[in-house]
N, CA, C and O atoms as a GROMACS GRO file, in nm:
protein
  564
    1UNK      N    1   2.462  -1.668   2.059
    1UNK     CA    2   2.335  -1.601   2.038
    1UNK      C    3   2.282  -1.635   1.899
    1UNK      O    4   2.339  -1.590   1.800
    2UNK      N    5   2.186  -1.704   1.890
    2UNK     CA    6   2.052  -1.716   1.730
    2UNK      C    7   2.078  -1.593   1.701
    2UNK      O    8   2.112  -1.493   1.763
    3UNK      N    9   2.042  -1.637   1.536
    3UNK     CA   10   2.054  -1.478   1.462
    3UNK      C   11   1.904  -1.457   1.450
    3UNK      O   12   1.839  -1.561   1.453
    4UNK      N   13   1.834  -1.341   1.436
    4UNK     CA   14   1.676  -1.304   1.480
    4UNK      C   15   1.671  -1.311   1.338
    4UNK      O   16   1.768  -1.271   1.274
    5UNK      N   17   1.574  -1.353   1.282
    5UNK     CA   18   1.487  -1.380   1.145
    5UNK      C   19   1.340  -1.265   1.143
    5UNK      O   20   1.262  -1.234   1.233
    6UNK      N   21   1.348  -1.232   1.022
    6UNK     CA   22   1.284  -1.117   1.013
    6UNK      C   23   1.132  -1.209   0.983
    6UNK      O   24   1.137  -1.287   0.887
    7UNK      N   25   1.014  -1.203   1.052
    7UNK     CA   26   0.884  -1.272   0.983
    7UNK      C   27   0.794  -1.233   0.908
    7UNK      O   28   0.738  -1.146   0.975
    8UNK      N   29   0.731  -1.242   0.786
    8UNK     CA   30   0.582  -1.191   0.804
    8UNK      C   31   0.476  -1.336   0.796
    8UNK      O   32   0.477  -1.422   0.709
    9UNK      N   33   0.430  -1.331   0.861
    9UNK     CA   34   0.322  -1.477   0.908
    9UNK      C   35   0.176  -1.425   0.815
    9UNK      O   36   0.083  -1.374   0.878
   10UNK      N   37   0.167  -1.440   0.689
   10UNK     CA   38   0.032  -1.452   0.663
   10UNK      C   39  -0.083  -1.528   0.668
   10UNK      O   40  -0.088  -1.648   0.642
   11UNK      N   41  -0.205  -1.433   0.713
   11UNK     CA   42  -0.308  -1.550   0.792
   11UNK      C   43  -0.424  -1.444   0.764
   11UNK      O   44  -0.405  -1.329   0.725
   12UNK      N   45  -0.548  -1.502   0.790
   12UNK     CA   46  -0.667  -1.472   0.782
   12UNK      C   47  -0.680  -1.457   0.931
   12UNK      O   48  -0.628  -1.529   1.017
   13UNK      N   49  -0.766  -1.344   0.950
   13UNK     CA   50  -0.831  -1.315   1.114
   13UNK      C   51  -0.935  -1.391   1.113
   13UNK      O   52  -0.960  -1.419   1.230
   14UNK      N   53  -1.048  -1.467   1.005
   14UNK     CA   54  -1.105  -1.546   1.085
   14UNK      C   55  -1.075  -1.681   1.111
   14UNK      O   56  -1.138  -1.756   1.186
   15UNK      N   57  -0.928  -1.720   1.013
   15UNK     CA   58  -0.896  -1.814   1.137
   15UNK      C   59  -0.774  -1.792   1.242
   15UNK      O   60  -0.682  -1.872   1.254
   16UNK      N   61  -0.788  -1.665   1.321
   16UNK     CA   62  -0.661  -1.603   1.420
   16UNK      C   63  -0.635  -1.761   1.501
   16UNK      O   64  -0.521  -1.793   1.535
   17UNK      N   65  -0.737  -1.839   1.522
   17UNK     CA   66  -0.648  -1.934   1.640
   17UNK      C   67  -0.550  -1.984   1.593
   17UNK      O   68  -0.458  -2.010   1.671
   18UNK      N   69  -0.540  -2.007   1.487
   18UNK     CA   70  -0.386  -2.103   1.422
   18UNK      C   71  -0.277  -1.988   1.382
   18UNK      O   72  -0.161  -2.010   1.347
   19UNK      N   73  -0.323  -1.891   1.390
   19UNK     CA   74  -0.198  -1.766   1.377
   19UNK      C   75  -0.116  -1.756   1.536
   19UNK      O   76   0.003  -1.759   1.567
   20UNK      N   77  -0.249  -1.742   1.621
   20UNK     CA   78  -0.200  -1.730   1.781
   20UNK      C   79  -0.115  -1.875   1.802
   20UNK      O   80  -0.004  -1.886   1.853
   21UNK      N   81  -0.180  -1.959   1.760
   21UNK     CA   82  -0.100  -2.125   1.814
   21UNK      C   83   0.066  -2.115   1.706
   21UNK      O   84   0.162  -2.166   1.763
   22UNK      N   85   0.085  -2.073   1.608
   22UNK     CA   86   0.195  -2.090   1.505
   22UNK      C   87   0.290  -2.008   1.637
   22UNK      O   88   0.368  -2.065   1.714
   23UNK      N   89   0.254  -1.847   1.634
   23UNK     CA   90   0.309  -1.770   1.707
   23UNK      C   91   0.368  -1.829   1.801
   23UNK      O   92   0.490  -1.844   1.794
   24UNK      N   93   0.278  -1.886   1.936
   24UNK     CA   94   0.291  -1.963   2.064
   24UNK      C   95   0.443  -2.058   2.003
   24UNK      O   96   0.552  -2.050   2.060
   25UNK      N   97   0.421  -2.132   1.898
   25UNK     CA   98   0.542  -2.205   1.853
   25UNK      C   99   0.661  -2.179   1.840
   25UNK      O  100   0.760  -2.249   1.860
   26UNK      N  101   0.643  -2.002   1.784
   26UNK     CA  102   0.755  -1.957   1.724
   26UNK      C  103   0.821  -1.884   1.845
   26UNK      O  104   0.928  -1.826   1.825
   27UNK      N  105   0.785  -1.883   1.927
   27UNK     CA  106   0.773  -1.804   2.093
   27UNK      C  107   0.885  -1.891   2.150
   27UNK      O  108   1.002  -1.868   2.180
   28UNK      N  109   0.788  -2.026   2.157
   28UNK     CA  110   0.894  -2.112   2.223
   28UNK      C  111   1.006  -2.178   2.177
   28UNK      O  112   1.088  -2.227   2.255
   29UNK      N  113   1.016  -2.185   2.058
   29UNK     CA  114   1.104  -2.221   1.966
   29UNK      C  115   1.286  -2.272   2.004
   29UNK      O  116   1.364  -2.205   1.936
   30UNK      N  117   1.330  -2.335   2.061
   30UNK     CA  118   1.487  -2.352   2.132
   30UNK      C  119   1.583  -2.275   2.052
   30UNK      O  120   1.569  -2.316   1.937
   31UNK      N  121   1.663  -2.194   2.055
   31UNK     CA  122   1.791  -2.137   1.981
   31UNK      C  123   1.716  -2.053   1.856
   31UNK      O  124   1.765  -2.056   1.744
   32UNK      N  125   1.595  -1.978   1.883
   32UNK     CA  126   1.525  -1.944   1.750
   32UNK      C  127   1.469  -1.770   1.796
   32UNK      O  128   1.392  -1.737   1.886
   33UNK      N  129   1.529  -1.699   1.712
   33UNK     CA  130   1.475  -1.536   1.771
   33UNK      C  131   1.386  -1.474   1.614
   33UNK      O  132   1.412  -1.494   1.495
   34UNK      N  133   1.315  -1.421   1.659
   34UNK     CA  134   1.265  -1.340   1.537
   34UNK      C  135   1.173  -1.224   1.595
   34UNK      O  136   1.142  -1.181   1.706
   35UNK      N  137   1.142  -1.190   1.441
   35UNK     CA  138   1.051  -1.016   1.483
   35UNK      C  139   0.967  -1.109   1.397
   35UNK      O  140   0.995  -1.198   1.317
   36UNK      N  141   0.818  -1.039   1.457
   36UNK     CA  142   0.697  -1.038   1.381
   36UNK      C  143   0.676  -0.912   1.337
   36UNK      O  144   0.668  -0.805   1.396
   37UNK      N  145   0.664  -0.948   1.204
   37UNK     CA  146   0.592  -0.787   1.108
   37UNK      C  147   0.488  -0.853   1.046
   37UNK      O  148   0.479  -0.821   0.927
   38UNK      N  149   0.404  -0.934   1.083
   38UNK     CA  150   0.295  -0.976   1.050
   38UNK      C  151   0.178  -0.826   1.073
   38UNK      O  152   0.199  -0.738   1.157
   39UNK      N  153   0.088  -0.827   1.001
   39UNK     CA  154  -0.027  -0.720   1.055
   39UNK      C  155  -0.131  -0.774   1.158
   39UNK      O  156  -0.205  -0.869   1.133
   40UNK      N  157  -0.130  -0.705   1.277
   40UNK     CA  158  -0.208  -0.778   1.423
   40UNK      C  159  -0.324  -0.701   1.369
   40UNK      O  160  -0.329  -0.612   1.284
   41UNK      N  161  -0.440  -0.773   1.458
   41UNK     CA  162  -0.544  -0.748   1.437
   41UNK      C  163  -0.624  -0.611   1.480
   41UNK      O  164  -0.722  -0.566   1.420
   42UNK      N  165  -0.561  -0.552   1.596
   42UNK     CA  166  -0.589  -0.426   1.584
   42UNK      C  167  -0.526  -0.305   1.511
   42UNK      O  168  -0.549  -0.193   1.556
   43UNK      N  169  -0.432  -0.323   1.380
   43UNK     CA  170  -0.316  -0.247   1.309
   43UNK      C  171  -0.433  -0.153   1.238
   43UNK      O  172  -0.538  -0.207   1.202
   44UNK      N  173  -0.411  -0.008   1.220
   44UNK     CA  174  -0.455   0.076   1.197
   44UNK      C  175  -0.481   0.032   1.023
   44UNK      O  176  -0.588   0.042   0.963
   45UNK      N  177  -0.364  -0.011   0.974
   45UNK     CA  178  -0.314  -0.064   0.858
   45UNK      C  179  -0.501  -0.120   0.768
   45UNK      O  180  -0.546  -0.084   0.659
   46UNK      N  181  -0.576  -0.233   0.893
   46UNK     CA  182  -0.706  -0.265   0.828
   46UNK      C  183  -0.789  -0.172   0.784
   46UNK      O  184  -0.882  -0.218   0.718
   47UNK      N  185  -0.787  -0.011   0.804
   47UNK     CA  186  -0.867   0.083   0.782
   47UNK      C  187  -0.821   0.150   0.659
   47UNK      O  188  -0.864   0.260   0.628
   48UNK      N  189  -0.733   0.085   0.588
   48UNK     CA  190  -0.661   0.160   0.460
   48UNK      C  191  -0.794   0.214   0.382
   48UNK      O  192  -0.895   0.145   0.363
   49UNK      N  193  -0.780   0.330   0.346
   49UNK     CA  194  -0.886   0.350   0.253
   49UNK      C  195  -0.958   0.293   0.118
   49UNK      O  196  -1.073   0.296   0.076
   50UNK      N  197  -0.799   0.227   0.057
   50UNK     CA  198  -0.885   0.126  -0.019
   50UNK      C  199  -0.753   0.052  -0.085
   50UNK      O  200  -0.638   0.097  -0.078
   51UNK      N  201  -0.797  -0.086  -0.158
   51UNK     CA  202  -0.711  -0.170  -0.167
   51UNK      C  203  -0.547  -0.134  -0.201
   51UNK      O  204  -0.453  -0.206  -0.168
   52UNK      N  205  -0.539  -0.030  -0.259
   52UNK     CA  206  -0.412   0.001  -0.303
   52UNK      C  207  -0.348   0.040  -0.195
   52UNK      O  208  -0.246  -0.027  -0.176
   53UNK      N  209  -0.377   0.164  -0.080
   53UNK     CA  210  -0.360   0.187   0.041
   53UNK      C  211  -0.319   0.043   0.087
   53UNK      O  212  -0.200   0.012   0.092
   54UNK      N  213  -0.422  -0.046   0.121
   54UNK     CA  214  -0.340  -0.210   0.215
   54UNK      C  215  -0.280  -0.290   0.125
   54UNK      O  216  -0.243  -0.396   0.177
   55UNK      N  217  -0.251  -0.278  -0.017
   55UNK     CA  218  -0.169  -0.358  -0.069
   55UNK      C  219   0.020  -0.314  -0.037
   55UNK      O  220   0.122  -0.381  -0.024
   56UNK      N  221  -0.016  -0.155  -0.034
   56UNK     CA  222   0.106  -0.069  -0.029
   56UNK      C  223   0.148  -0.131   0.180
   56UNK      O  224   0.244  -0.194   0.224
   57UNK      N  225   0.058  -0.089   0.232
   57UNK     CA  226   0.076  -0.133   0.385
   57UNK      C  227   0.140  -0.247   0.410
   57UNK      O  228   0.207  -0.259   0.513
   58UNK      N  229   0.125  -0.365   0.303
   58UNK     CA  230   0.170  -0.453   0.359
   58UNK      C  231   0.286  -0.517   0.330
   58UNK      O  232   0.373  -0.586   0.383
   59UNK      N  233   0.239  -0.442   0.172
   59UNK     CA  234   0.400  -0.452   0.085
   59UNK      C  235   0.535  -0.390   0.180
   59UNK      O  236   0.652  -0.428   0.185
   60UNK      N  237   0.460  -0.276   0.253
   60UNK     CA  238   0.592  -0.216   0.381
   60UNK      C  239   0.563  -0.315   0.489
   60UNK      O  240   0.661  -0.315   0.565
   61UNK      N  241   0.467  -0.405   0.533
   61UNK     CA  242   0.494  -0.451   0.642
   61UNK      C  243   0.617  -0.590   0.593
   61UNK      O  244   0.703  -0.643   0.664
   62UNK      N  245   0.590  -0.612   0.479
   62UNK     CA  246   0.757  -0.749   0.427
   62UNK      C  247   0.844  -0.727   0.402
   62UNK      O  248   0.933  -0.812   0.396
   63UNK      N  249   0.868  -0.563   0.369
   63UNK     CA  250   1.000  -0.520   0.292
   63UNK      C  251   1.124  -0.571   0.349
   63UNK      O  252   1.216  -0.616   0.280
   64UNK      N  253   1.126  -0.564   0.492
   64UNK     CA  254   1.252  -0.592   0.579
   64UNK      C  255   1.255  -0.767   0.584
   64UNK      O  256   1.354  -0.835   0.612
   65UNK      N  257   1.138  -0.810   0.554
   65UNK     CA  258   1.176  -0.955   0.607
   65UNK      C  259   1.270  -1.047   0.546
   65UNK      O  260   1.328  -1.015   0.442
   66UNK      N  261   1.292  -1.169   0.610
   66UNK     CA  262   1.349  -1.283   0.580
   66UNK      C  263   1.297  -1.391   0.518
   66UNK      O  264   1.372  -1.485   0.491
   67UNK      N  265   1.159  -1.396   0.486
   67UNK     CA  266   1.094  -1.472   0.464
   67UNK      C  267   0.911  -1.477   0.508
   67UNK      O  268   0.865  -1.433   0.614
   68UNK      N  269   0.846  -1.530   0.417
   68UNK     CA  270   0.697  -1.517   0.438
   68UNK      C  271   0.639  -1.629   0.451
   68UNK      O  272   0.627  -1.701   0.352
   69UNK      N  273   0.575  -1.683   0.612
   69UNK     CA  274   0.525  -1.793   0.668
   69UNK      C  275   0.353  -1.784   0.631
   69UNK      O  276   0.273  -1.703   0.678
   70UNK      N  277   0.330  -1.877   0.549
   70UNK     CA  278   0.176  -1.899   0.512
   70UNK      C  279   0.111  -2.040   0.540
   70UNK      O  280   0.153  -2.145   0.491
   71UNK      N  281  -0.008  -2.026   0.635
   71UNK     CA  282  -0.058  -2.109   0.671
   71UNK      C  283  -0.134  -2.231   0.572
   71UNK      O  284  -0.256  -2.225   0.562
   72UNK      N  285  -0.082  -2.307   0.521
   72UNK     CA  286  -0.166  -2.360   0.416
   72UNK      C  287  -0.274  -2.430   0.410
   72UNK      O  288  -0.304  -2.513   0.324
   73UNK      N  289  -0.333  -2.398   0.501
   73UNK     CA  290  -0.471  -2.437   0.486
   73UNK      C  291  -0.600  -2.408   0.380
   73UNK      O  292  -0.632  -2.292   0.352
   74UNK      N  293  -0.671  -2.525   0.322
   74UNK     CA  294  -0.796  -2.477   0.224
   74UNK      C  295  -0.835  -2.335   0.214
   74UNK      O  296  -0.847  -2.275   0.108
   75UNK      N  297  -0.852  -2.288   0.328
   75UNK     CA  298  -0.937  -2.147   0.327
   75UNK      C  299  -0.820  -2.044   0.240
   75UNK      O  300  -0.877  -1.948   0.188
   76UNK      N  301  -0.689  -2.048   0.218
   76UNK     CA  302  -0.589  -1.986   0.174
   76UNK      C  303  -0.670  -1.998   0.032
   76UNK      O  304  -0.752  -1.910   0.004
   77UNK      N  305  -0.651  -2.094  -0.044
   77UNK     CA  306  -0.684  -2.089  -0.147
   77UNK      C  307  -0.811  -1.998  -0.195
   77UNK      O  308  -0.836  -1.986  -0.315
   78UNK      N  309  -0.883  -1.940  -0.101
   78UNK     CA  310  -0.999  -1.830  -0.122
   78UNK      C  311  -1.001  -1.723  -0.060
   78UNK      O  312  -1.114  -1.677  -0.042
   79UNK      N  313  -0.892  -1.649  -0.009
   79UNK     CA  314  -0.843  -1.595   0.092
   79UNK      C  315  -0.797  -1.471  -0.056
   79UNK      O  316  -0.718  -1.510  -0.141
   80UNK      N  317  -0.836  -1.380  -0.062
   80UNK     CA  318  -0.804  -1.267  -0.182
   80UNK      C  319  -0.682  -1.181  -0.115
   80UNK      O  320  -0.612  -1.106  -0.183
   81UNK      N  321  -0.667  -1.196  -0.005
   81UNK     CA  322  -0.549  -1.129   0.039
   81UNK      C  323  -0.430  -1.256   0.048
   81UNK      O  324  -0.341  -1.245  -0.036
   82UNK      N  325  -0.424  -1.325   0.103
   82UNK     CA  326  -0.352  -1.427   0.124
   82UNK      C  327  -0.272  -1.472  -0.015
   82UNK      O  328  -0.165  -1.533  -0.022
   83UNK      N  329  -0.343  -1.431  -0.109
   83UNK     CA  330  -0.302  -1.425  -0.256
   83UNK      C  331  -0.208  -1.326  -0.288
   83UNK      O  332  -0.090  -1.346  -0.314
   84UNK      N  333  -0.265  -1.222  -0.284
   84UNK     CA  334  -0.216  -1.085  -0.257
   84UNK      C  335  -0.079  -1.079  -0.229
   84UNK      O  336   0.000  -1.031  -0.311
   85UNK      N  337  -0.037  -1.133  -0.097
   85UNK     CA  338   0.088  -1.126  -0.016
   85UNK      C  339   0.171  -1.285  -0.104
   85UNK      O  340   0.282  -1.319  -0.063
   86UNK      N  341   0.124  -1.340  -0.183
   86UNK     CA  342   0.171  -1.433  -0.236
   86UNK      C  343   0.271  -1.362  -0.358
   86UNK      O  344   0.392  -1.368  -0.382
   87UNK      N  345   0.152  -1.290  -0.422
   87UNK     CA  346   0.214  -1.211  -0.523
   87UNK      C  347   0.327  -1.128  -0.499
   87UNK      O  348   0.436  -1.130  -0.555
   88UNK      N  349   0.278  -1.045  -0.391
   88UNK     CA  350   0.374  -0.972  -0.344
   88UNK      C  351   0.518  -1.020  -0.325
   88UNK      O  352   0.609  -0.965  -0.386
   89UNK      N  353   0.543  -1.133  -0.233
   89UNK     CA  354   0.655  -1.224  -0.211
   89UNK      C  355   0.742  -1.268  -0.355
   89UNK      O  356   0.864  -1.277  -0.370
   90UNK      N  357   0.651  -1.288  -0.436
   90UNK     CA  358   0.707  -1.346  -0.558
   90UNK      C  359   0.760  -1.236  -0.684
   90UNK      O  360   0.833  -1.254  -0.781
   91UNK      N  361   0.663  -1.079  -0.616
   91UNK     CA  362   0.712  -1.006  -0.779
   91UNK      C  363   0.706  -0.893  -0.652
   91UNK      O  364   0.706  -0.810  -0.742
   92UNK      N  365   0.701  -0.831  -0.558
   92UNK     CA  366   0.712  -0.708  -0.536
   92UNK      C  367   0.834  -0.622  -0.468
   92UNK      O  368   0.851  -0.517  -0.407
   93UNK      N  369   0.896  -0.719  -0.511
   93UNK     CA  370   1.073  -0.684  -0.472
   93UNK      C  371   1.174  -0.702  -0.534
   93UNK      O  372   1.141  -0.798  -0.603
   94UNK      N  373   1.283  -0.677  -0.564
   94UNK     CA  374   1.367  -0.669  -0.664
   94UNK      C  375   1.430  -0.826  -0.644
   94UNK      O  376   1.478  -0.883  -0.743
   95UNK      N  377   1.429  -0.877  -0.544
   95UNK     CA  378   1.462  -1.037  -0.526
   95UNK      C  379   1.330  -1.092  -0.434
   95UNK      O  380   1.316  -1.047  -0.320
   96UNK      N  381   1.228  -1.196  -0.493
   96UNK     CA  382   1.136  -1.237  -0.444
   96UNK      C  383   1.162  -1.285  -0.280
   96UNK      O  384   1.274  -1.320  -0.246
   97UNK      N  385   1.041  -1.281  -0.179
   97UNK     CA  386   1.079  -1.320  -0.050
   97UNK      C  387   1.034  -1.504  -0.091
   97UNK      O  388   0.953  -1.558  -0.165
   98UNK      N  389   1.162  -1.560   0.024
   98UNK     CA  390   1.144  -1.707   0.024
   98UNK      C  391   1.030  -1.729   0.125
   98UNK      O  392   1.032  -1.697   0.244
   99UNK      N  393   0.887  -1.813   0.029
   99UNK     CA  394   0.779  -1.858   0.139
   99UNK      C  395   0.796  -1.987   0.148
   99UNK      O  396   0.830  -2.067   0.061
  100UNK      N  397   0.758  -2.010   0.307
  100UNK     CA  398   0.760  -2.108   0.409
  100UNK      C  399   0.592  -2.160   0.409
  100UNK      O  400   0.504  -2.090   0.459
  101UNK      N  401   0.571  -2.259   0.362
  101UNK     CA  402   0.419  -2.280   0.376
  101UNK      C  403   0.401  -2.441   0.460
  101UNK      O  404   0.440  -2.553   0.428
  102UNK      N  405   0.310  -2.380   0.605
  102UNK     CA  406   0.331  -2.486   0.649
  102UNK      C  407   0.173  -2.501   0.687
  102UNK      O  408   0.086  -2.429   0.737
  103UNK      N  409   0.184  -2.652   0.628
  103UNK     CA  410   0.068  -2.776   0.655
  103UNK      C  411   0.024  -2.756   0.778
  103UNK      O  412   0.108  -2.755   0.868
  104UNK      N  413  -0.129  -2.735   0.811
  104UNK     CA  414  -0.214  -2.754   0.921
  104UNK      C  415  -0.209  -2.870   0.974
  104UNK      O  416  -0.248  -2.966   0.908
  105UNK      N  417  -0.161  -2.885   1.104
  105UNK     CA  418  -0.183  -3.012   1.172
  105UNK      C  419  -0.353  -3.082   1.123
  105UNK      O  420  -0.455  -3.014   1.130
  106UNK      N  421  -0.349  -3.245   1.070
  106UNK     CA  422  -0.442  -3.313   1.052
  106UNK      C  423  -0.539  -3.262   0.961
  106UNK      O  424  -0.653  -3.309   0.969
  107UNK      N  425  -0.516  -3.178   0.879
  107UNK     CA  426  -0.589  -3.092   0.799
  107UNK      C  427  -0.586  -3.218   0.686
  107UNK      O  428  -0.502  -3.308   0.694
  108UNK      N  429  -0.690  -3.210   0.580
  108UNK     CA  430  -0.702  -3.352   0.476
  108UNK      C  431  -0.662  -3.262   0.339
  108UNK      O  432  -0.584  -3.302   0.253
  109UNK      N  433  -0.729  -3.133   0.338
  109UNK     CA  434  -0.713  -3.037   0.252
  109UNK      C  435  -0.612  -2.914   0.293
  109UNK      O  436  -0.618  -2.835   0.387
  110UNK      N  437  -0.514  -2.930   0.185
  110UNK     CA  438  -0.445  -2.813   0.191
  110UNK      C  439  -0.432  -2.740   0.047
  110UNK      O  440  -0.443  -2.812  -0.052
  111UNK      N  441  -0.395  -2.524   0.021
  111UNK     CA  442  -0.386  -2.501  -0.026
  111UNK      C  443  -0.363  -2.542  -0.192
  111UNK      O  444  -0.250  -2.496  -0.177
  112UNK      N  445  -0.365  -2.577  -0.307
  112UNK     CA  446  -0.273  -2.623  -0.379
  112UNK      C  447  -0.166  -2.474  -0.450
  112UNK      O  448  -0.053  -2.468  -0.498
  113UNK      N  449  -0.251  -2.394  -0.430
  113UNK     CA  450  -0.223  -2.243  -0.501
  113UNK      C  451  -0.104  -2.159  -0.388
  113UNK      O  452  -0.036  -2.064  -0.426
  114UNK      N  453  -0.096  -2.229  -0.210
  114UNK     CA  454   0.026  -2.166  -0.146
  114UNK      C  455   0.114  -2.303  -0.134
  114UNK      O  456   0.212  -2.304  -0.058
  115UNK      N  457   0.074  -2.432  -0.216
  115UNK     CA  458   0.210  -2.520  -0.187
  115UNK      C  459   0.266  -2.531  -0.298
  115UNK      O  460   0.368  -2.600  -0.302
  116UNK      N  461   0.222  -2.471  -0.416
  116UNK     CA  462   0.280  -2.410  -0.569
  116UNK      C  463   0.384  -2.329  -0.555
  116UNK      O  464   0.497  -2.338  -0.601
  117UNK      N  465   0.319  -2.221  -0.462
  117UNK     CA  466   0.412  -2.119  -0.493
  117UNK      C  467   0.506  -2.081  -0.351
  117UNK      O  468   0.538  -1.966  -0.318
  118UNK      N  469   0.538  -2.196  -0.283
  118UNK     CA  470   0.666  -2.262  -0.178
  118UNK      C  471   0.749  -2.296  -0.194
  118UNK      O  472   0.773  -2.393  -0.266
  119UNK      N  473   0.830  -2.229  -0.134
  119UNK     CA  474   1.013  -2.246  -0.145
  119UNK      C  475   1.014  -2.399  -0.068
  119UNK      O  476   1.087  -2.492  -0.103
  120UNK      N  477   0.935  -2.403   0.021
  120UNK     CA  478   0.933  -2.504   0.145
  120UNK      C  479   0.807  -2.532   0.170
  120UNK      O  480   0.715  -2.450   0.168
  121UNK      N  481   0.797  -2.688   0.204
  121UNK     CA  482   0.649  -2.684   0.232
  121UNK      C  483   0.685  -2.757   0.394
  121UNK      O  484   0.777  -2.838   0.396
  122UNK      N  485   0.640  -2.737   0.475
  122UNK     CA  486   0.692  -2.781   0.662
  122UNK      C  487   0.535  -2.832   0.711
  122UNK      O  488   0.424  -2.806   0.667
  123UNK      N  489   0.588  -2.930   0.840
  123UNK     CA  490   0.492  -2.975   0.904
  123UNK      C  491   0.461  -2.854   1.029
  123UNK      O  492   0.519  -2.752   1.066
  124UNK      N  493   0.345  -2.922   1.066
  124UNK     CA  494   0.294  -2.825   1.198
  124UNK      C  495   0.333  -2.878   1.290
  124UNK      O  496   0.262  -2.946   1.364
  125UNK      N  497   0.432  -2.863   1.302
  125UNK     CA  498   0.543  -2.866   1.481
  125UNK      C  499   0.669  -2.782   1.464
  125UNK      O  500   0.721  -2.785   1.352
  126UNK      N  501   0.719  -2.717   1.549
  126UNK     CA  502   0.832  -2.633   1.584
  126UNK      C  503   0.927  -2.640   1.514
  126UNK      O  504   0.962  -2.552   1.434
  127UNK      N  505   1.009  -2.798   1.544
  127UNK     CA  506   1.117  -2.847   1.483
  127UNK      C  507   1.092  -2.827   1.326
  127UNK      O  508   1.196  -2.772   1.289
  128UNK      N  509   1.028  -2.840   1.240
  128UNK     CA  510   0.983  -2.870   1.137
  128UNK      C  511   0.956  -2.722   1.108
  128UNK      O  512   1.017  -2.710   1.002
  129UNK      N  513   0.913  -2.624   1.131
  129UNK     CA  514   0.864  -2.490   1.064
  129UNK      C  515   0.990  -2.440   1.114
  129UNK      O  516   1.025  -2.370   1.020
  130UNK      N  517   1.084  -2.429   1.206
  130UNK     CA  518   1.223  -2.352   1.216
  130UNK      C  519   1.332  -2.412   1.123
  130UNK      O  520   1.375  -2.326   1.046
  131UNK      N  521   1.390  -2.537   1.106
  131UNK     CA  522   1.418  -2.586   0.976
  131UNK      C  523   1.370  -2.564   0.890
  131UNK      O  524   1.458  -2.540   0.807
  132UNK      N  525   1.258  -2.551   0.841
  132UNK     CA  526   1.221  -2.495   0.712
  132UNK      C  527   1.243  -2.346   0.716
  132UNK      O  528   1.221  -2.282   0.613
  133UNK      N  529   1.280  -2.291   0.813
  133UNK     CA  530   1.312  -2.122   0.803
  133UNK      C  531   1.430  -2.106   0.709
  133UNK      O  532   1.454  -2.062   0.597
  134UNK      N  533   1.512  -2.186   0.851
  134UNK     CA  534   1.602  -2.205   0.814
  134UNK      C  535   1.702  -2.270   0.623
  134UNK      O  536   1.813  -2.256   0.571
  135UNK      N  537   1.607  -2.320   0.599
  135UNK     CA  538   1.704  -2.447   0.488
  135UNK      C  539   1.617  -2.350   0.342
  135UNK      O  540   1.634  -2.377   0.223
  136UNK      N  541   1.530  -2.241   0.397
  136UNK     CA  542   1.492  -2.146   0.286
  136UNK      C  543   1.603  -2.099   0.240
  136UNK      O  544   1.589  -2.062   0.123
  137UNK      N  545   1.752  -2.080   0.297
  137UNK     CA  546   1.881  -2.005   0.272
  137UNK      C  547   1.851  -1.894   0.306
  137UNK      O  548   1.847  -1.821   0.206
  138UNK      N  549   1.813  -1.815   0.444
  138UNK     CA  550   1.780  -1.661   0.465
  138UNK      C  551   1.912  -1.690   0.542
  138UNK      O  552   1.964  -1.779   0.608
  139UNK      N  553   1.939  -1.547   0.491
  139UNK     CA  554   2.118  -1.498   0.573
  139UNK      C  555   2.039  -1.352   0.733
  139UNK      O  556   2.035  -1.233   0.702
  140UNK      N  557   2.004  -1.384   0.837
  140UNK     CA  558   1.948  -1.317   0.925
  140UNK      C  559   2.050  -1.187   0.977
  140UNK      O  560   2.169  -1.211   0.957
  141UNK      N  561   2.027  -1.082   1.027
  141UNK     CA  562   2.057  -1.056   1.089
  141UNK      C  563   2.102  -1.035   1.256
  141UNK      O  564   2.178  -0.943   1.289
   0.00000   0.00000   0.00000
């Protein structure tokens, strides 16, 4: 039995299709189990009353994880939350979470500000973003 890897997948809702397609990946994935603690798009969590409220929300939605999967696409780099959860990963825990930042299929522009601050930088295919889970050194449960 795979050991289940704890996720948080950060992404922008307006671009959800490449969150839904990563997912679909991580779904089918051979010998590969995990939880999503990503925030879905209907999570009560978006109605926080104000930034400190969803900084705190989300800071609890990573606490448990194994690692933080960020889409690195251009729009990241202007993405004020996507930053946010960067920071978070890097200073809001007593041992920073290892991020996984993986390259948009055929994309010309990617992040420079989420492939800075990557443990791993992975291609957009399966094989390639589960090895990079993996070779982050997360010990799973």
């Amino acid at each position: 039995m795979a050991n289940t890897y704890n996720l948080f997948i950060s992404h922008s809702w307006a671009y959800g299709d490449a969150y839904e397609k990563l997912v679909k990946m991580l779904d089918g994935a051979n010998h590969f189990s995990y939880r999503n603690h990503s925030v879905p798009k209907d999570d009560p969590i978006h109605n926080a009353p104000n930034q400190a409220a969803l900084r705190q929300a989300i800071q609890n939605q990573m606490n448990g994880c194994h690692a933080i999967l960020i889409l690195a696409g251009v729009y990241s780099t202007y993405s004020k939350w996507i930053n946010e959860e960067i920071a978070l990963a890097n200073r809001g825990f007593q041992n920073p979470k290892p991020i996984v930042a993986i390259q948009p299929w055929g994309a010309e522009k990617t992040s420079k500000i989420v492939k800075d601050n990557a443990d791993i930088i992975v291609g957009w295919n399966t094989d390639s973003i589960v090895k990079g889970i993996h070779d982050v050194g997360l010990a799973p449960s």
